[in-house]
C-alpha positions in Angstrom: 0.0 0.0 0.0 1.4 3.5 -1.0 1.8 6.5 1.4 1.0 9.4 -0.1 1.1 12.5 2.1 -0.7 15.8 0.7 -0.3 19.0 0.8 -3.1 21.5 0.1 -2.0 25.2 -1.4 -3.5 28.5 -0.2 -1.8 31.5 -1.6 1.0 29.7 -2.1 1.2 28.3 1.7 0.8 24.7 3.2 -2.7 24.7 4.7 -5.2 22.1 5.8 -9.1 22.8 6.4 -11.7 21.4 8.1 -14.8 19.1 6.2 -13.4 21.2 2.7 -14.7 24.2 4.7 -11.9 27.2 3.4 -13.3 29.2 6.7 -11.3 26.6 8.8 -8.0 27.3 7.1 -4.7 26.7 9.2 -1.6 27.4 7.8 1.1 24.6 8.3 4.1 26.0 6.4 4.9 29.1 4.4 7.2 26.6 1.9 5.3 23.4 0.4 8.7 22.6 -1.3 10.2 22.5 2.6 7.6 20.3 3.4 8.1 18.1 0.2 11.8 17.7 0.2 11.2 16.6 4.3 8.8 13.8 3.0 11.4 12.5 0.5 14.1 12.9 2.9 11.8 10.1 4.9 11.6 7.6 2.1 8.3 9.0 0.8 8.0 8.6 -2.6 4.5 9.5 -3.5 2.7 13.3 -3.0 -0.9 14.2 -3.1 -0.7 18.1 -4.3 -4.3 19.7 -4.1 -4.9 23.6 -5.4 -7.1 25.0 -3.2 -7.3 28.5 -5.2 -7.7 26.4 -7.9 -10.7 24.4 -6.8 -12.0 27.9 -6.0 -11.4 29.2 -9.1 -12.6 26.6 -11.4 -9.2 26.3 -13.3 -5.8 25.7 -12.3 -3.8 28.3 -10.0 -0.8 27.0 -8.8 1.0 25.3 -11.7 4.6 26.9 -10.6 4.2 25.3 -7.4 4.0 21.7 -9.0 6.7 23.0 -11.2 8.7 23.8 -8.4 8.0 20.2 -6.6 8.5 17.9 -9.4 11.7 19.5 -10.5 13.2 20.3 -6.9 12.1 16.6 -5.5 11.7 13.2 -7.2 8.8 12.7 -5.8 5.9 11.1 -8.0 3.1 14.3 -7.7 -0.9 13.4 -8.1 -2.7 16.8 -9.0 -5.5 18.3 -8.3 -8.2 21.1 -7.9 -9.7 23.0 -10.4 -9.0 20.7 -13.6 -12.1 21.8 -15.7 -10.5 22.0 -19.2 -8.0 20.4 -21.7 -5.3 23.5 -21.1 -5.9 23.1 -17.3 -4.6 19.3 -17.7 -2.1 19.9 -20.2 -0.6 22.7 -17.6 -0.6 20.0 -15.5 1.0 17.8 -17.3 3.4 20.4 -18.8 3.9 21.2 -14.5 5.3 17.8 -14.2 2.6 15.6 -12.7 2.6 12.3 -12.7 -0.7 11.7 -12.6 -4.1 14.1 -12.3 -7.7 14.3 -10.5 -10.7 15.0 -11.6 -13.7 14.9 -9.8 -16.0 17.9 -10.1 -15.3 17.7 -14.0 -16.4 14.0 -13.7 -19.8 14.9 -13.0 -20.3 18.3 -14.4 -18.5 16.9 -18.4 -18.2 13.6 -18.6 -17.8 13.3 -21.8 -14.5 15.8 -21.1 -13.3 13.5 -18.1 -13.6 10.4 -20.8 -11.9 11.6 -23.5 -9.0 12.7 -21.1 -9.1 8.8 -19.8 -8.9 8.2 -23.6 -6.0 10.4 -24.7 -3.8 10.0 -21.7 -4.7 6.8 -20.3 -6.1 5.1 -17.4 -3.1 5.1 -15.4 -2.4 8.7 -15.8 -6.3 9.9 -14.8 -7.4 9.3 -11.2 -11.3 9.5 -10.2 -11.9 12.1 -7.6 -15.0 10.5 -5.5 -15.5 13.0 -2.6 -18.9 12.4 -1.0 -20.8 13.4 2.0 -23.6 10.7 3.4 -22.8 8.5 0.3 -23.9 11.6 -2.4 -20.9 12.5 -4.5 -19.4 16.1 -3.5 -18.1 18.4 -6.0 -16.6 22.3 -6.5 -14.0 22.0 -3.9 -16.5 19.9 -1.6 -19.2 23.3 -1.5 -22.2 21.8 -3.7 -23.5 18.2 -3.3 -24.7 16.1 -6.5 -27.7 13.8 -6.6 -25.1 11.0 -7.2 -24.5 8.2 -5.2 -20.6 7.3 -4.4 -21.2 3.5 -4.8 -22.7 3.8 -8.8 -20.5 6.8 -9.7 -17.5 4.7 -9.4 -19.2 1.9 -10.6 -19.9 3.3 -13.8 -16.7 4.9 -14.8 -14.8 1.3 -13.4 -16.4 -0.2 -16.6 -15.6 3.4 -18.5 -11.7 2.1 -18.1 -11.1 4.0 -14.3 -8.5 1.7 -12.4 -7.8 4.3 -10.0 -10.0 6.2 -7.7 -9.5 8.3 -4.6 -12.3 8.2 -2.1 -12.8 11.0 0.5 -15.7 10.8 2.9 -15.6 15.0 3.7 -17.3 14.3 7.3 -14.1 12.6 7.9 -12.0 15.3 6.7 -9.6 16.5 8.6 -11.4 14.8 12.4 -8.7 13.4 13.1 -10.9 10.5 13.7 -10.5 7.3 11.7 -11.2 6.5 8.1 -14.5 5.2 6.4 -13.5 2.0 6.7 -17.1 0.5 6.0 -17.4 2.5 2.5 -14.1 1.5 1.6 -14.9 -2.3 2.4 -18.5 -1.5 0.1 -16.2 0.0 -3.1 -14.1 -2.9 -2.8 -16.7 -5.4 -2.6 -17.6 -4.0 -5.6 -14.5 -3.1 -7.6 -12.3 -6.0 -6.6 -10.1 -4.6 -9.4 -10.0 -1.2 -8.2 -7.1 0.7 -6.9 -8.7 3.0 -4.1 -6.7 5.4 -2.7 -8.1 5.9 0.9 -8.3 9.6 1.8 -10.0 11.7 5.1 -9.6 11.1 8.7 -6.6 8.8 9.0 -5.6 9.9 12.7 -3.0 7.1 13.8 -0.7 4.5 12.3 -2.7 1.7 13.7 -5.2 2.4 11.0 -2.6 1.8 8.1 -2.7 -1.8 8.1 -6.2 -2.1 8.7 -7.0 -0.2 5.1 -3.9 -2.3 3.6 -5.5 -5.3 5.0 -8.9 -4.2 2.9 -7.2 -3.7 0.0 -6.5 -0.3 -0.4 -4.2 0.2 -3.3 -2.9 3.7 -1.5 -3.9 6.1 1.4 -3.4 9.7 1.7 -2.3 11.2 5.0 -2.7 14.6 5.9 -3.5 17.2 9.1 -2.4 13.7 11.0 1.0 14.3 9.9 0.7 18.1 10.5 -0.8 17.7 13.4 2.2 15.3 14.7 -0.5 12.2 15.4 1.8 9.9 12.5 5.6 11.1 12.7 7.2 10.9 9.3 9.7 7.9 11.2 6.9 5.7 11.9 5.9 5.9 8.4 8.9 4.5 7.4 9.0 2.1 10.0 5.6 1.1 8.7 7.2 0.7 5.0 10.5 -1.3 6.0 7.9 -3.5 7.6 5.2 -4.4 5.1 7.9 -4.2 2.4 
């Protein structure tokens, strides 16, 4: 299972909110490349970047930032927030991310989302399924769609998707566990799937619990900010399920 700390950009700054809400901003680190470089130094090799301005925005903001990260680090960048058009993910691209994530544009143009599943490739586009009481969350987590979690996915699995990251946004930043039951539902499902786990993950007790599901990947955030997983155990973790 892959670790794949995030970092979440705000005027250029290392922040984390609250349940998506941008009111409950708290700024972590005035220099996300300082933050990046600290993960690789651990043996991370993995980094969930989110544009927060961009989400906002509807189109992408912070492209000099990922510049910055995927030249000054080797660390293998995921991208998101605020991917609504072909020139927003060929910036992207252009930025240096290794892959992108697209979740509000999923719903909103599908036809857009398939044809970049089509031109770049399945491993390249990651499903962004952030829901709230099982109803697929979009527009940086502000508006909820009439969509349920379990069928979106479903339905773009058998459109090619291989990999999806899930975020239940009442878990969000609780520093209170996982959704360990919605993950166990999706893969029930998808056996095939590669779900990135994402929201809540407070401890690294929980870590082999969502390997032990089946979890292709998990995403760790404010818990590492927060010092509730130090960037040593996390390594520990990895020398031992290696």
């Amino acid at each position: 299972m892959r670790l794949i700390p995030a970092i979440d950009i705000i005027d250029g700054q290392c922040v984390r909110l609250t349940k998506g809400n941008y009111a409950t901003k708290k700024v972590y680190n005035e220099n996300p490349l300082e933050v990046a470089k600290m993960f690789q130094d651990s043996g991370i090799n993995y980094l969930h970047l989110v544009d927060l301005d961009g989400a906002k925005a509807k189109h992408i903001v912070n492209y000099k930032i990922l510049e910055l990260l995927a030249t000054q680090t080797h660390l293998k960048i995921d991208f998101g927030g605020g991917l609504k058009s072909d020139d927003d993910l060929r910036i992207a691209f252009e930025s240096g991310a290794h892959q992108v994530t697209g979740g509000s544009i999923a719903v909103k143009k599908p036809n857009v989302f398939e044809s970049w599943i089509d031109t770049y490739g399945s491993e390249k586009i990651i499903l962004g399924a952030d829901c709230i009481q099982g109803k697929i969350a979009i527009q940086g987590w502000q508006e909820e769609s009439a969509l349920e979690v379990l069928s979106f996915i479903k339905d773009y699995s058998k459109k090619g998707i291989k990999n999806v990251i899930c975020t239940d946004i009442s878990k969000d930043g609780m520093l209170q566990g996982p959704a360990f039951e919605l993950y166990t539902s999706i893969l029930n499902q998808n056996p095939a799937l590669n779900l990135i786990a994402s929201g809540g993950v407070s401890c690294i007790d929980e870590l082999p619990k969502l390997k032990a599901l089946g979890c292709e990947g998990v995403i760790i955030g404010k818990a590492i900010y927060e010092g509730k997983i130090t960037l040593k155990g996390l390594e520990e973790f990895q020398l031992n399920t290696n």
